[in-house]
ROMARPA-961318 format. One line per 2 residues: number of its first residue (from 1); for each residue x, y, z of C-alpha. Coordinates in pm, whole numbers. Each point is the difference from the previous one (the first is absolute). Layout:
NUM) X,Y,Z ~ ...;
This chain:
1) 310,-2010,-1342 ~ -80,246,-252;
3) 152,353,96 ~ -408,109,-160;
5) -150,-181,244 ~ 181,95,308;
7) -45,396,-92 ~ -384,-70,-56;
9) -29,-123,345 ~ 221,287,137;
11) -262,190,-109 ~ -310,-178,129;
13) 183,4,321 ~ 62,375,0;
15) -363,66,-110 ~ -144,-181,310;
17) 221,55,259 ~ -60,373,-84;
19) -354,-54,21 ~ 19,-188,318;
21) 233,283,149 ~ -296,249,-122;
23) -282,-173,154 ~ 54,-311,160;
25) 250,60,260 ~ -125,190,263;
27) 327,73,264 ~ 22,334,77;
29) 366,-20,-86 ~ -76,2,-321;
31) -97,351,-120 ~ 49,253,-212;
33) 83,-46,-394 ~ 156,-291,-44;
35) 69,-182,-359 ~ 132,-328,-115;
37) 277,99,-255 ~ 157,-324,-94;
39) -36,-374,112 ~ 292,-207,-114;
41) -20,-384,-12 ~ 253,-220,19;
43) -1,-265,-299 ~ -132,-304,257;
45) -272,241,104 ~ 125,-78,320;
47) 42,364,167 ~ -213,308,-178;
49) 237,349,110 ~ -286,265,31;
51) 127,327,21 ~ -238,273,116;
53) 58,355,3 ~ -140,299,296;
55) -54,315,60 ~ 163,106,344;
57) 264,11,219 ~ 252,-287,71;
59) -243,-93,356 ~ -295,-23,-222;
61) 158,-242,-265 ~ 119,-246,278;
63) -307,-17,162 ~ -161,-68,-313;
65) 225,-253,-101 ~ -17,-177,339;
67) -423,-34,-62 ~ 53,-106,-325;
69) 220,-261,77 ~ -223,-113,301;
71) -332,5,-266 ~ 270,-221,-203;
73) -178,-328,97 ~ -341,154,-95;
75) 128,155,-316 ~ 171,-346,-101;
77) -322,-218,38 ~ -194,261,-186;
79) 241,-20,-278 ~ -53,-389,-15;
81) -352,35,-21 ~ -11,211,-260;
83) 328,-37,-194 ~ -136,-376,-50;
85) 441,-111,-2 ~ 138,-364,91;
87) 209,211,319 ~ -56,319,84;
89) 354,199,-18 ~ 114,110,354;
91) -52,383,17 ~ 284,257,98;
93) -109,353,47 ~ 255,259,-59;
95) 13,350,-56 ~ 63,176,-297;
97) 206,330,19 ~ -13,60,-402;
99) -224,277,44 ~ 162,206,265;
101) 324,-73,-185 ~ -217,179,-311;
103) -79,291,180 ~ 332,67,122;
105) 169,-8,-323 ~ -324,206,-142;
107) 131,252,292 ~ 352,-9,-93;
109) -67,78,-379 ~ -249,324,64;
111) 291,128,218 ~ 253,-43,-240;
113) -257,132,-282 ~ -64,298,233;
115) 356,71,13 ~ 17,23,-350;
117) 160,-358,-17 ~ 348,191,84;
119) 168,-241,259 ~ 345,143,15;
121) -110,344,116 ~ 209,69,295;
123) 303,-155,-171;
């Protein structure tokens, strides 16, 4: 299957699952600004890797991952509907830590920059 198609269908999926997340689902697990940074597809489109990414401490991401995988169901037969695909990839919701990685290495660099970028002072 053409590598083109597969991404283009990524995409659709991460367009409406994020707009399902945003007004669809209504657990109140799920709260609070949460985004849809990447959906990966295998090449069957047998298993769609969503990877979502939240604002909040470590209980707050679990217990949003735990609604979103019980909405997973919902948010699968939605996709089918609208997605208009012979099968309907299997959806795995995982959390993305790319952005808290970000803003600890952002951290790391304006202390180093505020130290003048000197790290062997005290040698």
């Amino acid at each position: 299957m053409a590598k083109h198609r597969i991404s283009r269908i990524a995409e659709e999926i991460k367009r409406e699952v994020a707009q399902m997340i945003r007004d669809e689902i209504k657990d109140p697990r799920i709260t609070g600004l949460i985004s849809v940074t990447q959906v990966e597809v295998t090449n069957d489109l047998s298993i769609a890797k969503i990877y979502i990414s939240l604002l909040g401490d470590e209980e707050k991401r679990k217990s949003c991952l735990q609604g979103l995988e019980k909405a997973c169901g919902y948010i699968r037969t939605e996709l089918a509907k609208r997605l208009k695909l012979r099968y309907t990839p299997e959806l795995v919701f995982k959390m993305d830590e790319s952005i808290e990685y970000g803003a600890k290495i952002s951290k790391i660099l304006a202390e180093v920059n505020k130290t003048g970028g000197d790290l062997n002072s005290d040698v």
